[in-house]
N, C-alpha and C positions, 0 to 999 in steps of 0.2 A: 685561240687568238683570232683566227678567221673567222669563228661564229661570231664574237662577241664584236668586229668589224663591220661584220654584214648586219647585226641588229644594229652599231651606231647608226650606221647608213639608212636603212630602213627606218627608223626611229627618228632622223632629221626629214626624212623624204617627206615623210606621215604628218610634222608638226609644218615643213614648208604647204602643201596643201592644202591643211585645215586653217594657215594664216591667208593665203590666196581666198577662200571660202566665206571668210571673216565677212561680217555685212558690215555696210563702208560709213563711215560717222557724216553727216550732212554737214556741207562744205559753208554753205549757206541757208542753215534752219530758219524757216518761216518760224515759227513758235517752239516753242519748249515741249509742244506735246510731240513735235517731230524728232525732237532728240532724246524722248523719252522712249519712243517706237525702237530706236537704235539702239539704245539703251536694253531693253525688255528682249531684243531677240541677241543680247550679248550674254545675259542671264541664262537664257534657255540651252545656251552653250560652254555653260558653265565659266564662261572668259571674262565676267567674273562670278562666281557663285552668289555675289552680294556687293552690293555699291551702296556707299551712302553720300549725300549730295548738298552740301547750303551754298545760298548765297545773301550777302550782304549789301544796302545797296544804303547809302545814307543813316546807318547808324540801324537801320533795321534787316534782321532776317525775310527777302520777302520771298525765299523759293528754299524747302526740304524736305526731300523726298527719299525711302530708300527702295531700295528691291533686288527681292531674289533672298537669298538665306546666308544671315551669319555663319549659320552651322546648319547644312544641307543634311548628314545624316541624324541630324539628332532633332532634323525638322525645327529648326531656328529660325525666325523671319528676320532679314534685316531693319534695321530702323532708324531713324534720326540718332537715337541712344548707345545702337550699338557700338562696342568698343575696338578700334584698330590699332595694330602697331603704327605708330607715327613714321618712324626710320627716320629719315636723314632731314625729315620736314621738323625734330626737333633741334634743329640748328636757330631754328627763329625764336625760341627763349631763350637759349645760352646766347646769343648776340644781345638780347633785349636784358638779360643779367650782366652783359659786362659796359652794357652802358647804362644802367642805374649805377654800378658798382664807380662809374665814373662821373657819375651826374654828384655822384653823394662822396665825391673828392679822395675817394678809396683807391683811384687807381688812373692812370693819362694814359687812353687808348695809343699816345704815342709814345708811351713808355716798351725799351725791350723787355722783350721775356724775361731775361737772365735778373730782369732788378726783380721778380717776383718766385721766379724759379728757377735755384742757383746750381740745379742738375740738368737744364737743359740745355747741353752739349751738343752742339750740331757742325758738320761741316760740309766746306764744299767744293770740289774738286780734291778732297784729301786733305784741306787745311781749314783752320778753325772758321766759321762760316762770318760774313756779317752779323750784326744786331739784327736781329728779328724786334719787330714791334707787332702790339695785339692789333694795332689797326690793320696791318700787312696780313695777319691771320683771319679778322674780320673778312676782310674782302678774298682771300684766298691767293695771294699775293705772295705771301714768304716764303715760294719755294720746296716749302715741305712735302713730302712725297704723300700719297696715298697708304692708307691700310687695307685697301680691297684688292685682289678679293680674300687676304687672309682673314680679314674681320669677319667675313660672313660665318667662318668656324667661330666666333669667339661667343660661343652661344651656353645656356646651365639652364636648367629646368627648375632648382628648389628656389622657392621666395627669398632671392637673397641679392642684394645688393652689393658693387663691391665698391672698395675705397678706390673714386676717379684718380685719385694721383699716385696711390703707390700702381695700378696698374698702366698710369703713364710713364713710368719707372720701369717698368717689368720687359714693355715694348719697344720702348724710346730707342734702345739699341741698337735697335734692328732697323729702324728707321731715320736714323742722324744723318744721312748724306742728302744736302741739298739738290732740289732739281736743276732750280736756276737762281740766278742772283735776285735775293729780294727786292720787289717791285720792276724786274725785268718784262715780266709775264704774268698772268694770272693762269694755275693749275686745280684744279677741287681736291680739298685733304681732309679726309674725316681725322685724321690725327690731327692738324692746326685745333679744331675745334674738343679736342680730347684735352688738348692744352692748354683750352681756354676753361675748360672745365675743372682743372688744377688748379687755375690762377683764381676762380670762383673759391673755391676752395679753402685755400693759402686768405685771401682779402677778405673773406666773409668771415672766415674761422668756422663753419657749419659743413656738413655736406654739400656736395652738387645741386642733390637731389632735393635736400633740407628746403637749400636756399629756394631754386625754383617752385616749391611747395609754397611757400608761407611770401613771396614776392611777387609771385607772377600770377600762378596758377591760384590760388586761394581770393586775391583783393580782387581777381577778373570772377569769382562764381565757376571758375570751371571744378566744377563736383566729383565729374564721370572722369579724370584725368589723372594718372599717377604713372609712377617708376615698377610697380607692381599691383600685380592682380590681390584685389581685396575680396572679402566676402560679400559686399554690397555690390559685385557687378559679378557675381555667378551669373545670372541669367539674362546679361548683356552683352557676354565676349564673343568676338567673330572668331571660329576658326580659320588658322592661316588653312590654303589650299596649294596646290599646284598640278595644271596638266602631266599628264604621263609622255604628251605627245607636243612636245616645247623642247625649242632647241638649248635652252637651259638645263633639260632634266638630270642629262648625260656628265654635266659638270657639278651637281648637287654632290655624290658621293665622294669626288677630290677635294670641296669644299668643307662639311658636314658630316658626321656620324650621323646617320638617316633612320639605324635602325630605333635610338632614344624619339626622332623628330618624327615618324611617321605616324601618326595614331591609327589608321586607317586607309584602307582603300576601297573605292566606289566607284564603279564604273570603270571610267579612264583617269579616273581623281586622285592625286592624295589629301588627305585631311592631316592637318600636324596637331601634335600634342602642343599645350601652352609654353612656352619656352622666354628665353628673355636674351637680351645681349648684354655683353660684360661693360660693354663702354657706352655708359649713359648719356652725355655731352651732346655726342654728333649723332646718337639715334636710338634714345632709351624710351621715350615717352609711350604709352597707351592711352588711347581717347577715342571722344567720339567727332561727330564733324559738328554737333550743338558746342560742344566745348570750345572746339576748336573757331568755330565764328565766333566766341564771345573775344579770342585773343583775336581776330580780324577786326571784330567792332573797336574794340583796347587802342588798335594800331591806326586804324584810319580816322577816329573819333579824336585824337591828341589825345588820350585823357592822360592824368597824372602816372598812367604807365613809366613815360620818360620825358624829359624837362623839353620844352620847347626849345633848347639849343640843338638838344642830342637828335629830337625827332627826326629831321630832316636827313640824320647818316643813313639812316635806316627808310624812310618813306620819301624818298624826292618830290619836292611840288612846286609847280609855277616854272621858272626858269629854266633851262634845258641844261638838266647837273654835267657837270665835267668829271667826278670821279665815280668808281663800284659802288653803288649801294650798300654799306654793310650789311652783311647777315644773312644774304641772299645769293645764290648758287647763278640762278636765270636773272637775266631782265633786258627790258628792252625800251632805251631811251630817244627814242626817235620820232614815228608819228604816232604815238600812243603808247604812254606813259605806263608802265606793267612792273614789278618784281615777283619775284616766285620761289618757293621751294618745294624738288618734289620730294621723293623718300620711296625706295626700292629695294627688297630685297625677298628671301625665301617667304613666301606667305601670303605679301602685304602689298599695296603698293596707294600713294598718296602723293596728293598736292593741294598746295595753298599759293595761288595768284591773287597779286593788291595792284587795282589800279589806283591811286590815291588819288590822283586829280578828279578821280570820277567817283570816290567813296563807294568803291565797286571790288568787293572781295568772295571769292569761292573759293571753296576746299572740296574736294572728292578724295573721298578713301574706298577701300576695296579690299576685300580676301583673299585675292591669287597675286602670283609675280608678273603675272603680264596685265599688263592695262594701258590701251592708247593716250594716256594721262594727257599730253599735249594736245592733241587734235579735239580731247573731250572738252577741255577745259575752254579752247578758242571756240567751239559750239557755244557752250554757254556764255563765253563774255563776246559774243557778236547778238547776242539779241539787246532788247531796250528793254534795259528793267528800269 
């Protein structure tokens, strides 16, 4: 007990240091090749073994870069192509499917849960809760609690997909007591969006996954984007990573059976085997950052993605909005107009920011679980593209 103390301690001392060490992101980049330098010496420290990088500026891609290795021992470069876990950054299709699903008279964002799904039992303070509405889930508003960090276990390795809503059934129980009164607060719930993935579901009559495929992903050309690893992207997947010396590492194994996720170790590295998460909805998706601009160009171009009513729930423009953005985690509505989602967990870690007044979108994905995602992201959108 004492040893395996003295290594926790040792082990966090070793990860605060090497974060002190860290070279520092430019606060105020003169040009792109200056945050490419910061960029190149974050590689070389493996923090991240691989980054990939677009940006969209007017309907066009005009900056994509990658670097450093998808897969470091198997000598893999990263690239525009290579494929990352999305994680929690696939919350911006399932919001963009429950408002076609409402654009196309299937469903009233202001409708409760209970008119779509009549097991969704929840309370609060110990008695039956109010109506939840999807809009209140949209915005992250109804109270519902988080599934972190038990989600980050809910992990399987065979190509297999599961049914979104008998596994909101499976869960739901464990998670029925509300936080606070709907529209009291706003809290982040990868379950809210597990529920919206039901209600897809239930209104489409297809898969989650089906739908997202053949609605979203399909009419935008995202090619290199799916729920599972296919054979046409063998020699495009990133392996996840993670430092050995991260004050995360130590809560991996309470989290995670490690000995199926580890494929490998290199250095001070782990490499993980391909793996998948059980709950598609709030963070199923794999892609690259080319795919993922095309669903930025989708969003910020209007196209018939979603009806000129609904646009504006989801992409604020012009007038300074009074309500949450749908669909989106961050944003910031004051002197410079932004939404964002990022996506984080064992492996990966990602984001997609849209200024839309400024038809200004980036996404950056990566291999490890630590990535300065915020500070990288405001580098990029303080230059003039």
């Amino acid at each position: 007990m004492k040893f395996s103390m003295l290594f926790l301690g040792l082990l966090i001392i070793a990860a605060l240091l090497l974060l002190a060490a860290q070279p520092r992101i430019p606060a105020n980049p003169s040009s792109v090749v200056e945050i490419e330098k910061y960029i190149e010496k974050m590689i070389v420290r493996n923090k991240p073994p691989g980054i990939s990088i677009a940006v969209v500026k007017n309907g066009q891609v005009v900056y994509k870069k990658a670097f450093g290795w998808a897969d470091g021992p198997a000598q893999l470069p990263a690239t525009s192509d290579t494929l990352y876990h999305w994680w929690s950054m696939t919350k911006v299709p399932t919001a963009i499917a429950i408002l076609q699903l409402h654009d196309a008279g299937k469903l009233n964002i202001d409708d409760p849960i209970l008119d779509y799904l009549p097991f969704f039992q929840v309370e609060l303070d110990g008695k039956p809760a109010p109506l939840i509405t999807i809009r209140q889930v949209l915005r992250h508003t109804s109270g519902l609690p988080d599934t972190v960090p038990a989600m980050i276990g809910w992990v399987h390795y065979e190509d297999k997909i599961y049914n979104q809503t008998e596994l909101l059934k499976q869960h739901l129980p464990q998670y029925n007591q509300l936080k606070f009164t709907p529209d009291s607060e706003a809290s982040y719930s990868n379950l809210g969006y597990m529920v919206l993935g039901s209600i897809i579901e239930t209104v489409s009559g297809m898969p989650y996954e089906e739908y997202i495929q053949k609605n979203i992903l399909n009419p935008l050309g995202m090619e290199n984007t799916d729920f599972l690893y296919t054979s046409q992207m063998s020699d495009k997947i990133a392996a996840g990573s993670h430092p050995m010396a991260s004050i995360y590492t130590p809560l991996l194994p309470f989290l995670l059976d490690m000995k199926p996720l580890i494929r490998e170790q290199e250095g001070a590295q782990y490499w993980f085997n391909n793996f998948y998460i059980d709950a598609t909805p709030s963070t199923g998706l794999i892609g690259s950052v080319n795919d993922a601009a095309l669903m930025v160009k989708g969003l910020l171009l209007q196209t018939d993605l979603l009806h000129p009513e609904s646009h504006p729930l989801m992409l604020p423009n012009g007038a300074a909005p009074t309500e949450r953005p749908l669909g989106w985690a961050e944003y910031n509505m004051t002197s410079r107009l932004w939404v964002q989602h990022s996506g984080g967990g064992p492996g990966f870690a990602t984001v997609m920011r849209l200024y839309p007044e400024e038809g200004l979108g980036i996404v950056i994905m990566a291999n490890n679980t630590d990535l300065p995602r915020e500070k990288l992201v405001d580098a990029f959108a303080s230059l003039d593209w």
